[in-house]
Short mmCIF file of the C-alpha atoms (twelve columns), coordinates in Angstrom:
data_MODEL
# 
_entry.id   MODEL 
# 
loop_
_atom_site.group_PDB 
_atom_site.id 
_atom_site.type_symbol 
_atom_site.label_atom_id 
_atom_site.label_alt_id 
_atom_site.label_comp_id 
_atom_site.label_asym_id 
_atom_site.label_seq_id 
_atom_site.Cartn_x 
_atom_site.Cartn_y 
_atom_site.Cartn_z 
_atom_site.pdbx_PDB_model_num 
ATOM 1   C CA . UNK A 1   12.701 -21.877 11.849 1 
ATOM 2   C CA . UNK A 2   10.651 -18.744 11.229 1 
ATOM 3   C CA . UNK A 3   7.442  -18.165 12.705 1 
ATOM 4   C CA . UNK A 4   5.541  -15.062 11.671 1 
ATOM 5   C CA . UNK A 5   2.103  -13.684 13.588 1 
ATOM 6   C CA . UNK A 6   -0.063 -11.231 11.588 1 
ATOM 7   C CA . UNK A 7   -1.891 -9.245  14.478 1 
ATOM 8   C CA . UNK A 8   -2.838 -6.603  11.935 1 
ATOM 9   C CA . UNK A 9   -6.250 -5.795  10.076 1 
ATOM 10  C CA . UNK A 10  -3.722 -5.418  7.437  1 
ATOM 11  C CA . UNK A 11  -3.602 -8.338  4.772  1 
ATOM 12  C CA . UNK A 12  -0.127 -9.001  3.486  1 
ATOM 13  C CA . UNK A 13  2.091  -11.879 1.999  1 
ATOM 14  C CA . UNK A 14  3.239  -13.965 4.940  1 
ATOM 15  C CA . UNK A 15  4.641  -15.941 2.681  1 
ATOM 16  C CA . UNK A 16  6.938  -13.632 1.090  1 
ATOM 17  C CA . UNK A 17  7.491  -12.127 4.288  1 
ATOM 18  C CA . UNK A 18  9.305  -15.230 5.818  1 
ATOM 19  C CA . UNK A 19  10.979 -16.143 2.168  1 
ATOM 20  C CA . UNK A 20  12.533 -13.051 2.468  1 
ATOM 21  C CA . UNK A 21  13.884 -13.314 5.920  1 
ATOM 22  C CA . UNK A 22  15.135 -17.065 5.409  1 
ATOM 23  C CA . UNK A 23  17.158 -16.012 2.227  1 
ATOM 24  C CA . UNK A 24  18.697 -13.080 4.080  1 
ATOM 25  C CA . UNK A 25  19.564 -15.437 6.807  1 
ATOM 26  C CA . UNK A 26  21.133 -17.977 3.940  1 
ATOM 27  C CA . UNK A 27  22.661 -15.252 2.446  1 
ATOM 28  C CA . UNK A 28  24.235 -13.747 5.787  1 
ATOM 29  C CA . UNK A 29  25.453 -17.463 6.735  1 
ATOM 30  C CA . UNK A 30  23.220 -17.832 9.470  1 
ATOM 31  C CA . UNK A 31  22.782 -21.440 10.713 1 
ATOM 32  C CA . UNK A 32  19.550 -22.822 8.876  1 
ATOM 33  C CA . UNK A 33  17.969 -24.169 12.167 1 
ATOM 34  C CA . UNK A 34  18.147 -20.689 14.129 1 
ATOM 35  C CA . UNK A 35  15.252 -18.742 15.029 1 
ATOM 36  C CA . UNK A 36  13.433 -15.986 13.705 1 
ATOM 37  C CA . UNK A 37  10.089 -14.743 14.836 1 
ATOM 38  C CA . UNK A 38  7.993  -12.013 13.141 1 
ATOM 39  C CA . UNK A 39  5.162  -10.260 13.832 1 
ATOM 40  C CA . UNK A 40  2.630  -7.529  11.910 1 
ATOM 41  C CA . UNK A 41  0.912  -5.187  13.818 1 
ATOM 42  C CA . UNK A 42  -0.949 -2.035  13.673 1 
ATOM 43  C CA . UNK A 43  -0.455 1.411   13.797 1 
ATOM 44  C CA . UNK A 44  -1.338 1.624   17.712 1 
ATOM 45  C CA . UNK A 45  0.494  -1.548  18.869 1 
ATOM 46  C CA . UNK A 46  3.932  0.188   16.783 1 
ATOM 47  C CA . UNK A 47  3.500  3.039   18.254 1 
ATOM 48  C CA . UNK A 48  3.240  1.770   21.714 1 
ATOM 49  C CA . UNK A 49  6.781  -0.402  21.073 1 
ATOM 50  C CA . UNK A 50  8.326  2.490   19.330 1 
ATOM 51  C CA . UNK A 51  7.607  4.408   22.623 1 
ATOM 52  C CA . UNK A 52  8.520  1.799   24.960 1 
ATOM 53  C CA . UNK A 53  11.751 0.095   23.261 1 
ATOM 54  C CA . UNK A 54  13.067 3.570   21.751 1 
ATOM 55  C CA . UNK A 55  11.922 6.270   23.388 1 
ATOM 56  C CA . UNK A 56  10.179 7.568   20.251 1 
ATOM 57  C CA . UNK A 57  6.928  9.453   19.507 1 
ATOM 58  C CA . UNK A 58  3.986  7.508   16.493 1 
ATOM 59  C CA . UNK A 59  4.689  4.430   14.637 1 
ATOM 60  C CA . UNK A 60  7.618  3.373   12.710 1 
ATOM 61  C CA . UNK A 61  7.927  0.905   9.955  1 
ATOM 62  C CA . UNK A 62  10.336 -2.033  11.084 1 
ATOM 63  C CA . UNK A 63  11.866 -2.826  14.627 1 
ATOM 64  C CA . UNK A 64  14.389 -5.547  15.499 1 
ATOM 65  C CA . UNK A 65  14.932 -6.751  18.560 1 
ATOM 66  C CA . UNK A 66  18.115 -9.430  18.427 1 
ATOM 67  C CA . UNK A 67  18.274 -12.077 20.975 1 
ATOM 68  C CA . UNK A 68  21.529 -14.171 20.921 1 
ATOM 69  C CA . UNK A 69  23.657 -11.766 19.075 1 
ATOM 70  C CA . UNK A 70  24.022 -13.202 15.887 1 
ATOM 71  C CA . UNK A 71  26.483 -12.175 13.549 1 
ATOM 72  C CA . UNK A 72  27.092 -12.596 9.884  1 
ATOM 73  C CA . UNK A 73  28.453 -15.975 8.351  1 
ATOM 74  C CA . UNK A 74  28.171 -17.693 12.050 1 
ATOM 75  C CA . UNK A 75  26.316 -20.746 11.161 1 
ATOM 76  C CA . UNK A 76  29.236 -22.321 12.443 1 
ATOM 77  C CA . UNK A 77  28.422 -22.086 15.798 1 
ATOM 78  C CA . UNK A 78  25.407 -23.898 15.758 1 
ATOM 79  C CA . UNK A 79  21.711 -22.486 15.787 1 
ATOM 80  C CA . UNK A 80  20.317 -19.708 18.185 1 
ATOM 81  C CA . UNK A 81  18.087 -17.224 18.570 1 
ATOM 82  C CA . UNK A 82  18.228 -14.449 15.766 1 
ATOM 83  C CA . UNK A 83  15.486 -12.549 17.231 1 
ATOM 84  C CA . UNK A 84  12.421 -10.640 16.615 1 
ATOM 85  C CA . UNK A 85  11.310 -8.255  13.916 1 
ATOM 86  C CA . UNK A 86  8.036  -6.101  13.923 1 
ATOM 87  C CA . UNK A 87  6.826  -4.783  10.852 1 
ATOM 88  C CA . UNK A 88  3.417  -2.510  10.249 1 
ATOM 89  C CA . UNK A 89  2.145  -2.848  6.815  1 
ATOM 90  C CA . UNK A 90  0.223  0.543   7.876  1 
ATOM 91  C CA . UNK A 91  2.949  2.485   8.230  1 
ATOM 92  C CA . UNK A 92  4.863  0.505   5.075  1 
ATOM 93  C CA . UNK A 93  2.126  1.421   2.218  1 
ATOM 94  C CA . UNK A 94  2.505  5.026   3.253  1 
ATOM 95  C CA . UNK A 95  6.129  4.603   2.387  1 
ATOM 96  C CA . UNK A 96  5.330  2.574   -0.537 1 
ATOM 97  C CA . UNK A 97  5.338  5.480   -3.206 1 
ATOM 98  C CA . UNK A 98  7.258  4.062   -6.053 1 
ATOM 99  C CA . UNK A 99  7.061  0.300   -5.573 1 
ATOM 100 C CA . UNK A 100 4.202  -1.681  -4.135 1 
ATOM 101 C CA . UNK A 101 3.370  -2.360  -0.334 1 
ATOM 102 C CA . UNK A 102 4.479  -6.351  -0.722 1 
ATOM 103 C CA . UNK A 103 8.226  -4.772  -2.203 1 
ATOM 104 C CA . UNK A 104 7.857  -2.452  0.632  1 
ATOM 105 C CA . UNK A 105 7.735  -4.876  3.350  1 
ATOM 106 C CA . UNK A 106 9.967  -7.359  1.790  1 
ATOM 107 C CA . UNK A 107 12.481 -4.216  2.007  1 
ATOM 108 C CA . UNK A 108 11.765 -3.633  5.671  1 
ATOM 109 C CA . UNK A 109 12.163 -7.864  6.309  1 
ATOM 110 C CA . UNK A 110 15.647 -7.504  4.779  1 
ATOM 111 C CA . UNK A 111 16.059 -4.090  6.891  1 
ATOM 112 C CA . UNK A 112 15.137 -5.926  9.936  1 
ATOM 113 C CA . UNK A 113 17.080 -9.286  9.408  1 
ATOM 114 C CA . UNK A 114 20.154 -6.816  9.066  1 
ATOM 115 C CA . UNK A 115 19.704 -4.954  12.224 1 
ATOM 116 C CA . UNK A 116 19.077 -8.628  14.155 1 
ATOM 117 C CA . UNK A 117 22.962 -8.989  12.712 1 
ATOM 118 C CA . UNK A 118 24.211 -5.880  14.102 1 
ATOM 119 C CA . UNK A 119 24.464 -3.756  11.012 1 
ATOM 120 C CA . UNK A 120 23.578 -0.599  11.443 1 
ATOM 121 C CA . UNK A 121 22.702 3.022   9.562  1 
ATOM 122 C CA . UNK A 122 23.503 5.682   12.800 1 
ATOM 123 C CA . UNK A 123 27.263 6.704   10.493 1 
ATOM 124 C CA . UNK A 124 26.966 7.419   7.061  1 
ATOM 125 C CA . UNK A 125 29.493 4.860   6.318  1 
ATOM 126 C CA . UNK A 126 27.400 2.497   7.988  1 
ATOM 127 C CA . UNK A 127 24.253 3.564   6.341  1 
ATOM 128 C CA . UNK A 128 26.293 2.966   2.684  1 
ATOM 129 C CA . UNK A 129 26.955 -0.374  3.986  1 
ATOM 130 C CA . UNK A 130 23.796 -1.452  4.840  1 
ATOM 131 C CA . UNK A 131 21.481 -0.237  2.581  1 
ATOM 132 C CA . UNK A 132 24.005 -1.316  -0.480 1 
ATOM 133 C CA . UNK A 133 23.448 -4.772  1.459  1 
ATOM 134 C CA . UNK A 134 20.116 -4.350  1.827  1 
ATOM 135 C CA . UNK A 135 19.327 -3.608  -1.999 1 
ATOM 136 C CA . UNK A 136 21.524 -6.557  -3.256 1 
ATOM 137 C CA . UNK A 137 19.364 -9.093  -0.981 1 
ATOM 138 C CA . UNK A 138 16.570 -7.717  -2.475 1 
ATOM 139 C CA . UNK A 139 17.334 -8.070  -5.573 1 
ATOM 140 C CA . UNK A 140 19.201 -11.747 -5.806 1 
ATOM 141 C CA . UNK A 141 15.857 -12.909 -3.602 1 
ATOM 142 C CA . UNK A 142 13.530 -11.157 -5.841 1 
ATOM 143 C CA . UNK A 143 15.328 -12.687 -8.968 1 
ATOM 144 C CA . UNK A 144 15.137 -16.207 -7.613 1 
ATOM 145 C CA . UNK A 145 11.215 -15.854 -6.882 1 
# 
């Protein structure tokens, strides 16, 4: 089950927003009943759980927070708790340069699914990994729309 809160000003696709997160979550084997929450804030609120949760300065685009520790192709062990994931469509159209602000935020829902898994971009090799991830969700979900 997904559940996504729009707390923003900011009007996006909610409904793009979670069909991107439940095919990553297909895709990545996760069991179908697990939850996912998602939330859209503002600049200020970002900013303020940017500072709190990791220690940095202004907004950021995406954060993750995973709850039961989910990994890849588990569905298996039954449902959990996949976690949280904050996007701020704000922050996301000022990133949006060469694609639209819905692509861009359907980009940062895959980004965020991915952390909530435990991948990762700190080591090059596990930036590769990711983001070649990343892209190929976005494009089989995109192609399927």
């Amino acid at each position: 089950m997904i559940e996504i809160t729009n707390e923003s000003k900011q009007p996006c696709n909610e409904t793009a927003i979670v069909s991107a997160a439940a095919f990553a979550l297909e895709r990545m084997g996760i069991h179908p009943e697990s939850e996912l929450s998602i939330s859209v804030v503002d600049e200020d609120a970002m900013t303020q759980l940017h500072i709190q949760w990791m220690d940095l300065p202004g907004p950021t685009d995406v954060l993750s927070f995973p709850m039961d520790e989910m990994k890849p192709f588990s569905s298996g062990d039954g449902p959990g708790i996949v976690g949280d994931i904050v996007l701020c469509p704000e922050f996301a159209a000022k990133q949006a340069v060469s694609h639209s602000v819905d692509d861009e935020i359907s980009l940062l829902t895959m980004h965020g699914v991915l952390h909530l898994l435990g991948y990762d971009h700190l080591e090059k090799d596990e930036e590769i990994e990711m983001f070649a991830l990343q892209e190929k969700l976005l494009i089989d979900w995109k192609a399927q729309q």
